[in-house]
N, C-alpha and C positions, 0 to 999 in steps of 0.2 A: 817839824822834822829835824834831823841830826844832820851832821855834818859830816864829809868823811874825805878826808885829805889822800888826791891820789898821786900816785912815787912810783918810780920807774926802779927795779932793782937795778945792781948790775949785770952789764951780760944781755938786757931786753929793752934796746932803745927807743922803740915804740910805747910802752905801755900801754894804757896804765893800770896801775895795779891797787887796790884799794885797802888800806893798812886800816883794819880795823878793829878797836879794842873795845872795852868797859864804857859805860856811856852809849854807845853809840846805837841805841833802838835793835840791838840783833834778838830774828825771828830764828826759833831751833835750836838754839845756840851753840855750844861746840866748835866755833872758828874764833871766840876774841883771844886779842892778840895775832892772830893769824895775817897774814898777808892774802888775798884774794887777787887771782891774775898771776901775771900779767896777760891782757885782751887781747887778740888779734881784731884782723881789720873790720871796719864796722857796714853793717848792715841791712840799711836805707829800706823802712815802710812807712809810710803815712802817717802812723802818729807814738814810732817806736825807734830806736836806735838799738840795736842788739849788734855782740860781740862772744866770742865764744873764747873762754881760757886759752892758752897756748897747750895747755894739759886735758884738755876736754872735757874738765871735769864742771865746770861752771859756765854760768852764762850769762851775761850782764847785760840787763836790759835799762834803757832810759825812754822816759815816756817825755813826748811833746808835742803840744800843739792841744788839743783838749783835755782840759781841765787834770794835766800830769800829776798834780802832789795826791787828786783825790783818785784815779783810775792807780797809779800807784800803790797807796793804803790799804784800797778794796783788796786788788790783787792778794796782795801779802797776807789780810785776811781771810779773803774767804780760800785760799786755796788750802790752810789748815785746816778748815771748818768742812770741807770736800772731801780732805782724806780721812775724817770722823768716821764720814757717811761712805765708807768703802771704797771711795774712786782714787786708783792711783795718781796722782801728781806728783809736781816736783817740790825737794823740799826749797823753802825760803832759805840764804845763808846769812844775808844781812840786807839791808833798805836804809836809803837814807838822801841826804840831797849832799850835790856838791855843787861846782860852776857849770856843769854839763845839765843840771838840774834833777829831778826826785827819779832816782834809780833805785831797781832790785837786782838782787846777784842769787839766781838759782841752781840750786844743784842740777847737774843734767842727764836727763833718763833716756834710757835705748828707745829703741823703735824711728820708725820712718813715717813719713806724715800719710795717712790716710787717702789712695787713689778715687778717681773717679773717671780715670781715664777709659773705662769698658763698663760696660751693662753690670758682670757681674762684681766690679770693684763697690759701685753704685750700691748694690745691694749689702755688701759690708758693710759700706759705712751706716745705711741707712739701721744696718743690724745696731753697731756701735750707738750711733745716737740712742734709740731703742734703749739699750741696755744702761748708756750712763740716765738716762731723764728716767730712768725707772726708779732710779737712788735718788736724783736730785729732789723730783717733783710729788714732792710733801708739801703738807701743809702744817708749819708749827704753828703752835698756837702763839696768837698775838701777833702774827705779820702782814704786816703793810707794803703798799707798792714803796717801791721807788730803788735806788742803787747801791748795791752793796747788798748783804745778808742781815749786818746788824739790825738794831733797833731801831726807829727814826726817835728823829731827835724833836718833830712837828709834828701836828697832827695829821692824820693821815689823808692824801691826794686820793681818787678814783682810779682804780687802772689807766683810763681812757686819759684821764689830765696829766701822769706822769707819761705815756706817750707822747703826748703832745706837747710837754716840758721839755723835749730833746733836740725839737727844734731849734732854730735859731730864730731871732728875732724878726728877720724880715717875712716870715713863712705866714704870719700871722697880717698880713694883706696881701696874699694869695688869693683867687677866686675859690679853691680848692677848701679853703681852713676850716668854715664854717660847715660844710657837708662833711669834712673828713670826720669831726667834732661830733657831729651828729650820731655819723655810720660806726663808732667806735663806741659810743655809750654801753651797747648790749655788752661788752667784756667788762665790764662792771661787776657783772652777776657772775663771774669765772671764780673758781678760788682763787688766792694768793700762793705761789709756790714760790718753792727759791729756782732760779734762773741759771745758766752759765752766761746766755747772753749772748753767745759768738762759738755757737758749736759746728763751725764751718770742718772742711775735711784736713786740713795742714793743722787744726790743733787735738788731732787724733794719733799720736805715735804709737806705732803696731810694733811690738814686739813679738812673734810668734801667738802664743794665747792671749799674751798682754798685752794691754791698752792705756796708755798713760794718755791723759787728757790737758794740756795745757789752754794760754791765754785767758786768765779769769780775770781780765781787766774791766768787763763789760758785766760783770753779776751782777744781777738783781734779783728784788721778787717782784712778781707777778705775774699774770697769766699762762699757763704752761705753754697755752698756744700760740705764743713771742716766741718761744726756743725753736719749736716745730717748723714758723715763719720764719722763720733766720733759715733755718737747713734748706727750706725748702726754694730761697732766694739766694742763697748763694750756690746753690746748685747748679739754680736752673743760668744765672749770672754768666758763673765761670764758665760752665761748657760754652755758653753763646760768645762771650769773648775767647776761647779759646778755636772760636772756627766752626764749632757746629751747628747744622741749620736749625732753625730754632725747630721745625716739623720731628729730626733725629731726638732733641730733649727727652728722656726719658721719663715721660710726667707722670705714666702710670706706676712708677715704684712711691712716688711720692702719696698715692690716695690712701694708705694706709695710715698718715701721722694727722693728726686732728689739724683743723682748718678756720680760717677767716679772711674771708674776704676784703673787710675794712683793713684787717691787720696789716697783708698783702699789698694793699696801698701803703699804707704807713709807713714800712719797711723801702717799699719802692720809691717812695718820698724822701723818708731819711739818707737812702746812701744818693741819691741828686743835690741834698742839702748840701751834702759834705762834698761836692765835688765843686766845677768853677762856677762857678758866680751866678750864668746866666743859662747854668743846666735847671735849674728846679723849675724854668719857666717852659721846658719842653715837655710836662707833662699838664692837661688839661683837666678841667674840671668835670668834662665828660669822661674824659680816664678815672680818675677817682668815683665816679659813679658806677662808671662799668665793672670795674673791680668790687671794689664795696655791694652791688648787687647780686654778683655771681656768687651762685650754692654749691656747684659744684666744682671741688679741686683740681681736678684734670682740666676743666674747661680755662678755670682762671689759669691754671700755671702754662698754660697755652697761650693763654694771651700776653702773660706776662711776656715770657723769652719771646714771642712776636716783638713788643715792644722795648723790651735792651736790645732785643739786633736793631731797631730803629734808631736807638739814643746812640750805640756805637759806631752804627755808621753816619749819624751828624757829628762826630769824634768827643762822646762822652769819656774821659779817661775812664777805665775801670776802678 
């Protein structure tokens, strides 16, 4: 990665602002020699730092806490590789690392993040998704699971074994590991598509007819039916930490988008992994069966939001 020395003009005692020239890894191009910034105040998520221009025009984001220089890289690639394939994003302006560590600086596009706060906002989004994975979820030739769009660089894992590569190290003496391993094999037989990864509803900006789609930190290829299980879990997530009974979920707009039930645990697994310590042991290995068995969508995403209003009220962060 590059370096990029950052400097406070005059006049913006905060900064900072990123002077970036020739050398220095720019995607797009069109700013070297340019000054980028100076950033206003910063903007605290889980595994992001974002700041927005003083001029509104940019937005600078730093990745931390997993694996930032690679979630970094992907982003910056595949979100050119996205606007190929029709979907509007933001452009790249520059990338690179500093002491703050591997940051991007994007141009920033209109629209407001994507509701779900009513039944029929619900149905938006669920349109939106719909219409971005109709572009996304191809199948090129020669692609493999795992992260990113690129090529791999090894030979190619199973769907079902780059799933279960996302874990962390302790998950794998779980009671849970060796069934979840099992009940995920059948997405083996799935094509390989390319991924966004994290098609939640805040990385949907609406502008009137437009839809600009950001956060492509998390792209991958495989299975269509990960993208589909991300919507449909962080759907049903958010309403339930935002207060609604989990029975109010609106799980019948969800039986339209393709399903698995193993997936659904894995997903329900993963965001427990990433939370404290001694959350992933509040989920049993008769959970993981019960999900992994159920055929029908409606019934699991029902049991799901039963079971986040449980973890939330033994105080799961979100």
């Amino acid at each position: 990665m590059n370096e990029a020395t950052p400097c406070t003009p005059a006049g913006f005692g905060d900064g900072p602002c990123f002077s970036i020239g020739a050398g220095h890894g720019l995607l797009n191009g069109g700013v070297e020699g340019k000054k980028l910034g100076p950033f206003g105040p910063t903007a605290l998520k889980p595994y992001s730092r974002t700041r927005f221009a003083v001029d509104g025009n940019a937005l600078l984001k730093v990745y931390v806490d997993i694996d930032p220089e690679g979630r970094c890289l992907r982003e910056a690639a595949t979100v050119q590789q996205a606007a190929l394939l029709g979907i509007r994003v933001p452009s790249v302006l520059a990338t690179g690392t500093s002491e703050a560590g591997s940051w991007t600086v994007f141009r920033t596009v209109p629209g407001t993040p994507c509701s779900i706060g009513t039944r029929e906002a619900t149905k938006k989004y669920i349109i939106h998704v719909s219409e971005v994975s109709g572009r996304l979820h191809k199948t090129p030739a020669g692609t493999t699971p795992g992260s990113g769009w690129d090529a791999r660089r090894s030979g190619p894992a199973p769907p079902h074994r780059f799933l279960l590569e996302q874990f962390s190290p302790r998950c794998r003496l779980m009671p849970w590991w060796e069934a979840l391993d099992t009940a995920l094999r059948p997405i083996d037989a799935h094509p390989v598509v390319r991924l966004h990864g994290d098609l939640k509803p805040e990385h949907f900006l609406v502008d009137g007819e437009r839809v600009h789609v950001v956060g492509w930190e998390a792209s991958a290829c495989g299975p269509a039916v990960l993208d589909y299980t991300d919507v449909a879990f962080h759907l049903v997530r958010d309403l339930v930490y935002e207060g609604v009974p989990p029975g109010d979920v609106p799980v019948d707009l969800l039986t339209g988008l393709p399903f698995s039930g193993p997936a659904l645990a894995w997903r329900l697994l993963l965001w427990l992994d990433r939370r404290r310590v001694q959350d992933i042991d509040r989920v049993t290995l008769h959970d993981v069966h019960r999900f992994a068995a159920e055929q029908h969508a409606a019934a699991a995403h029902r049991t799901l939001a039963q079971t986040i209003a449980r973890l939330r009220a033994t105080g799961v962060p979100r």
